[in-house]
N, C-alpha and C positions, 0 to 999 in steps of 0.2 A: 504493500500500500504506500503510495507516494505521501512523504510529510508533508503537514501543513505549506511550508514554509518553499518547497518546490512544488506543490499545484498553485500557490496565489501565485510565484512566477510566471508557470504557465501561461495562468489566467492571463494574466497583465502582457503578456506576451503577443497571446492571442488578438486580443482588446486591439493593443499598438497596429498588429499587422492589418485589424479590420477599418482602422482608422487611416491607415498609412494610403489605403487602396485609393480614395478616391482621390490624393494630392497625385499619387502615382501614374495614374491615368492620366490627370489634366498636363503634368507636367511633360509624358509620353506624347500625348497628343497637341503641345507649345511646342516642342521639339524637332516636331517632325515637319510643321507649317511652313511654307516658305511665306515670304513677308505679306502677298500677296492675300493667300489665304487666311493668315492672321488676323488681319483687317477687319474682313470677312467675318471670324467666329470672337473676335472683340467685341463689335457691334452686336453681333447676337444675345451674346452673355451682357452687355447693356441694359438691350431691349427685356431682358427677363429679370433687372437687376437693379434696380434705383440706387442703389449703392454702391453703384460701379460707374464711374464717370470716364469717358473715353475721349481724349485729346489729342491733337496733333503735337509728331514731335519735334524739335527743335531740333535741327540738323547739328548736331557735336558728335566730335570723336570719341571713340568709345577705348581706352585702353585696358589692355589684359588688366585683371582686378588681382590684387594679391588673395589667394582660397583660404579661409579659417582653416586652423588645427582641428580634425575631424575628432569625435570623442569614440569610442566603441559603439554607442549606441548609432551615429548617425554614419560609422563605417556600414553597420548592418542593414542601416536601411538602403546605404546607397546599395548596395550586393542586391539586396531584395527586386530597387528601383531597375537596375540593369538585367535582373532576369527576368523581367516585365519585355525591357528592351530589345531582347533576346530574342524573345517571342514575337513579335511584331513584323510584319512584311514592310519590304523598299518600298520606294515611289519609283515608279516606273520614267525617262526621262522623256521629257517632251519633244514635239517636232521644231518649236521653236528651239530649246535647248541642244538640237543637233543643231542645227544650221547655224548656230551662233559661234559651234565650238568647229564648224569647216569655214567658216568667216574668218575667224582669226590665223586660220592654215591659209587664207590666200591673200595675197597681196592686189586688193583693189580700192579703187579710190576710196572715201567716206560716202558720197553720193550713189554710188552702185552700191553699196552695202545697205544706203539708207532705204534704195531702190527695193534691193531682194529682201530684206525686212518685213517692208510694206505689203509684196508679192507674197509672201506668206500666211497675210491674214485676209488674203483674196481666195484662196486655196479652195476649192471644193474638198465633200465628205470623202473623193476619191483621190485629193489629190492634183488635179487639173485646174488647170486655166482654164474654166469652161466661157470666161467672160472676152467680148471681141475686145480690140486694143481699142479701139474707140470707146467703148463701156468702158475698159479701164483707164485709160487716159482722162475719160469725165471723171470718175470716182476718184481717181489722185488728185482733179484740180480742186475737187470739190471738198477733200480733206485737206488741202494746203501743202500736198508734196511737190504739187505744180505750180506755177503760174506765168503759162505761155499767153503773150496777147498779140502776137503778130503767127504770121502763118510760117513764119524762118523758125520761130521758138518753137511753136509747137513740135512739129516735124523733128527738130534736135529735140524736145521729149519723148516725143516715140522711139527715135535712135535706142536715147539712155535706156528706157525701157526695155527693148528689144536687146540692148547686150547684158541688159541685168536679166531678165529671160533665158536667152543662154545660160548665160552663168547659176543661174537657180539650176537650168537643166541637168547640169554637170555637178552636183550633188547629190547625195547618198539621200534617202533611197533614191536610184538611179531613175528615174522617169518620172521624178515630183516636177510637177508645173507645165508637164505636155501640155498642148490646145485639147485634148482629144485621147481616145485610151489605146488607137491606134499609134499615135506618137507616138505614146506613152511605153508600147512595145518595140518600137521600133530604137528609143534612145536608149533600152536595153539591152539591144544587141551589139558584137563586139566585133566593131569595124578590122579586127584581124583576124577574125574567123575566116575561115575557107569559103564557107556556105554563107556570107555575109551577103551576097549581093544576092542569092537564091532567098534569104528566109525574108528580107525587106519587101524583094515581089510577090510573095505569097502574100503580107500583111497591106501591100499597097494595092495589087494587081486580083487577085484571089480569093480573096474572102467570100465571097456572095456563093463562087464555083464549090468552092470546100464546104460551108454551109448546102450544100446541096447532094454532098458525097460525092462528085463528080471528079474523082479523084485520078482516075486515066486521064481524061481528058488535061488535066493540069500539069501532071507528071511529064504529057508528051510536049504541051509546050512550053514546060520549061527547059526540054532534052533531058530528063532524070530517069531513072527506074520507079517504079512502085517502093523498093524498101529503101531508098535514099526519100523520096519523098515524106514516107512513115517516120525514118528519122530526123528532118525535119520540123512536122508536124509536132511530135511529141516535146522537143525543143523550144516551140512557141510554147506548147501549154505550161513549160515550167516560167515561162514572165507573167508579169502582172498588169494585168490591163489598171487596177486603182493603186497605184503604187505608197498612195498616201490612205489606204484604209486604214482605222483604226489609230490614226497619226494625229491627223487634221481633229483639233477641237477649238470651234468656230466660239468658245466664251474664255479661252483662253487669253488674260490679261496681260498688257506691256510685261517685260521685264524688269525688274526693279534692282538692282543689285543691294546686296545686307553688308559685303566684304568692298572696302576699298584699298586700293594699292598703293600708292604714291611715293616716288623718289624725293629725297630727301635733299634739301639744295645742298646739304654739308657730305652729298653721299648715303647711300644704302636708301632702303624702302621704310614705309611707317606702313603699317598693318593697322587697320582699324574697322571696328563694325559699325555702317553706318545708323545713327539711330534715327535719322528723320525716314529708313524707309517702313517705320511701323508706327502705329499711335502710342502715346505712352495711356498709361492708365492710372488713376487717383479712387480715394474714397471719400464720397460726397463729406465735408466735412457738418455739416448740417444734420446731417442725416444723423452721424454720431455723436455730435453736443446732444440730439435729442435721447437716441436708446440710452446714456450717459445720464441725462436728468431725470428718465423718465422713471428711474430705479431697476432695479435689477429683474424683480419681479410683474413687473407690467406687462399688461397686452402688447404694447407697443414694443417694449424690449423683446420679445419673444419674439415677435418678428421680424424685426432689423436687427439685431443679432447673427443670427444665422447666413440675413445679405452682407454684414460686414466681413462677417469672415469669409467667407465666399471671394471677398471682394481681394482681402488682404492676399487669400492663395492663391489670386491668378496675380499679382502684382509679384509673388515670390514666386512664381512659376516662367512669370515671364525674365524676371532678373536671371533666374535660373539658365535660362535661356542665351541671354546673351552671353553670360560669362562661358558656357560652353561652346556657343560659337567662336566666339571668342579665342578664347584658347586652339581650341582646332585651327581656325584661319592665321592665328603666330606660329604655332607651328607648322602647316603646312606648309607659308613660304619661306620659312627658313630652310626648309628640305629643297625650294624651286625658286633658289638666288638666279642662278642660269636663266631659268627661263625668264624671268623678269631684265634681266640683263639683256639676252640675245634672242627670243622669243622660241616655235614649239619646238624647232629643231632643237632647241638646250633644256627640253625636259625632263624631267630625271624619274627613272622606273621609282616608284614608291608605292608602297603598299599599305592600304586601309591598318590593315591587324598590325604592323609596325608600328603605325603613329598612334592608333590607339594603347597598346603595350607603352611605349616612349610617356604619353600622358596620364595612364593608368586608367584608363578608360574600358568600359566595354568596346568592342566592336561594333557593336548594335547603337552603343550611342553616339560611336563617330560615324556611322551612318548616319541614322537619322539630322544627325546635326549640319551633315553637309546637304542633304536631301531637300532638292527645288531652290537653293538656295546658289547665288551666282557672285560672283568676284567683279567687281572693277581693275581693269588691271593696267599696265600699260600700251598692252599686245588686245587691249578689247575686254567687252565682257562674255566670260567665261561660267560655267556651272562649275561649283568644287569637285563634283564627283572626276569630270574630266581627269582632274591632276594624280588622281589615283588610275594610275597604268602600270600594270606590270610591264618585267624587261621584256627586249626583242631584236630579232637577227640575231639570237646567238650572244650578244652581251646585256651584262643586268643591267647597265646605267643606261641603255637605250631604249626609245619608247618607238612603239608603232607609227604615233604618229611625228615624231620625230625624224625615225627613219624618215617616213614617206612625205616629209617634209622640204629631206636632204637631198629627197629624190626629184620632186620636183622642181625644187631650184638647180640643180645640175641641167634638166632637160632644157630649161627655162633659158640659160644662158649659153649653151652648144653652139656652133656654127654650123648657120640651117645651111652651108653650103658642104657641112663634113658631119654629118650628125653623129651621134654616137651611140656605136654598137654598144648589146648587153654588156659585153668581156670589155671594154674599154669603159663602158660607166660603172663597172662593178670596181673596176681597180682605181678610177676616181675616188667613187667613195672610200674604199679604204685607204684611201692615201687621206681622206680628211678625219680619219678613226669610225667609218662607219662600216661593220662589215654584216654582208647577208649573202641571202643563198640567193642563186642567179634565177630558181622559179620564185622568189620574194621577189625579186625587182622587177620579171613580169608580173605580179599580182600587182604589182603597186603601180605600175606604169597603166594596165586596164582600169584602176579605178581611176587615176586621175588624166582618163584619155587620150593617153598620149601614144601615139602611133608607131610602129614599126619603123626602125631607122629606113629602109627602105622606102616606105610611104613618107617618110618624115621628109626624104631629100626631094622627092617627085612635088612636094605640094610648097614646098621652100620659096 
């Protein structure tokens, strides 16, 4: 039979954890908000909350906080708090969060940037442009990206547009912002295929014949056999005519960055969290002179009571918050001087579970704390998760997109009148410390469209 003396422990134990749950939720679910969505579920708890007053906040820098000496008691609950965290699924990352983090991989002016930005909250549920340039051309003037007033200017808008177009097109997923889902298949395909100029006339020339099984008839004028055409066919079915399903979400808000970067005139970077991108939060102070006089035992205390403290744990929920962001965002770029230096080519493999172990953190909680959440940087804004890349090609300090960063500025600078084979840009790169396998630097060259030295000299 357990003593007195260890069941009221128990007890008291018990109590603690059943009390500890609902700060540990609210604090689980601040954590994981990006600033956007914060806003968002602030005002909500507001609206249910008269004793919660929600403010805008003053844009100041926010620096790393020195952390209290933890007692035993609030060691155990932090343990408790991260097996909470533990449990919890990512945030999946968004379409605008891809395009932001192949933005800052390319070198194009700020106006084509501000261009393909725009072009992505044009996007159909599929992913397409389904609107004409004239449509959109109206809808930029009309949001203030435009303002052509002579027929010269206009015309140079449609230009910019039309190479920001392109250039949306030549980003991952590979056929976002076709006119059409036939584009859409077609800027899938890989202009160094063999069969490239056969499977573009089946998608341009053929469709209606193929919908009809008239498949002799198609095989003979294209000159192919029956199982060359089968293989073919099956080809097409693996692209994606809506390339942006399940991407495109049409309420999806600006980005707002929580992390800013900035070089320091005296040298090196300040890390800080920005606070004007959330509201801060206060407790009506009215509200509490009143549960305050109105004695302890009152109606009225009974129920402003319980909105006060309500009020007080999302105020320490949200502190909570920033000092973990916080902390993550100084440590991370102390791990990503380089890339702040010399941009993505100088990023450095580093791994989630590291920095968390380095901060003594769950895993789970430096998740969720970089989760929706984006950096102001010098090289652009970026999502934090981005910065978390394992190594690659064969060495830890290199990153994928690093390589294929290195890769494309090599193509970028060649002379189109001597272009450069795989085996002579492979031995480039290692002469600048980048080494990979010679089928990586064709994978890398197919994503970032770049043609066959052979083709490369013909179109020079």
């Amino acid at each position: 039979m357990a003593s007195p003396s260890h069941a009221l422990r128990q007890e008291f134990a018990t109590k603690q954890q059943m009390l500890l749950l609902p700060q540990m939720l609210q604090s689980l679910e601040l954590l994981g908000l990006p600033s956007t969505e914060l806003e968002s579920w602030l005002d909500a708890q507001a609206e249910s909350n008269e004793a919660l007053l929600v403010r805008p906040a003053e844009n100041s820098p926010f620096a790393e906080p020195a952390l209290p000496r933890s007692s035993a008691a609030s060691r155990a609950a932090t343990q408790r708090h991260d097996g909470w965290l533990e449990e919890q699924p990512g945030r999946a990352a968004s379409l605008a969060e891809r395009i932001e983090v192949e933005l800052s991989m390319l070198e194009v002016s700020a106006r084509r940037a501000a261009w393909m930005r725009w072009l992505v909250g044009q996007l159909d549920s599929s992913g397409l442009l389904s609107l004409t340039d004239e449509e959109l051309l109206a809808r930029a003037h009309s949001e203030g990206l435009t303002r052509a007033r002579t027929v010269a200017e206009r015309e140079r808008e449609l230009g910019e547009m039309a190479v920001a177009i392109a250039t949306l097109q030549q980003l991952e997923p590979r056929g976002l912002g076709a006119r059409s889902s036939i584009e859409a298949l077609l800027l899938q395909l890989d202009p160094t295929d063999p069969d490239y100029t056969l499977l573009a006339r089946l998608l341009e020339d053929f469709l209606s014949e193929i919908a009809k099984n008239r498949l002799p008839q198609v095989a003979r004028a294209l000159g192919i056999d029956l199982e060359h055409l089968g293989r073919l066919l099956a080809h097409l079915r693996a692209l994606d005519p809506a390339p942006g399903r399940g991407l495109v979400d049409e309420t999806t808000p600006a980005i707002r960055p929580e992390v800013v970067v900035e070089r320091r005139p005296e040298g090196g970077f300040e890390v800080r969290v920005e606070g004007g991108a959330w509201p801060s939060v206060e407790i009506d102070p009215e509200l509490e002179r009143m549960a305050q006089e109105s004695g302890r035992g009152s109606p009225l205390a009974r129920y402003l009571r319980p909105k006060i403290e309500s009020a007080r744990s999302i105020q320490g929920a949200l502190a909570q918050r920033q000092r973990t962001l916080a902390r993550v965002a100084v440590a991370l770029f102390a791990h990503q001087t380089r890339f702040l230096e010399e941009g993505a080519r100088a990023l450095v493999a580093l791994r989630m579970g590291d920095l968390a172990e380095e901060l003594g953190l769950a895993l789970s909680t430096v998740s969720r704390a970089i989760s929706g959440k984006h950096a102001q940087t010098p090289w652009g804004i970026l999502p934090l998760r981005w910065f978390f890349q394992a190594g690659a090609g064969g060495e830890e300090a290199q990153t994928r997109d690093g390589l294929r960063d290195a890769v494309r500025a090599l193509f970028e600078n060649e002379d189109p009148a001597r272009p450069l084979s795989d085996d002579e840009a492979l031995e480039r790169l290692r002469e600048n410390g980048f080494a990979l396998a010679r089928r990586t630097l064709a994978k890398y060259r197919a994503e970032l469209g770049i043609k066959s030295s052979y083709l490369r000299r013909r179109h020079a």
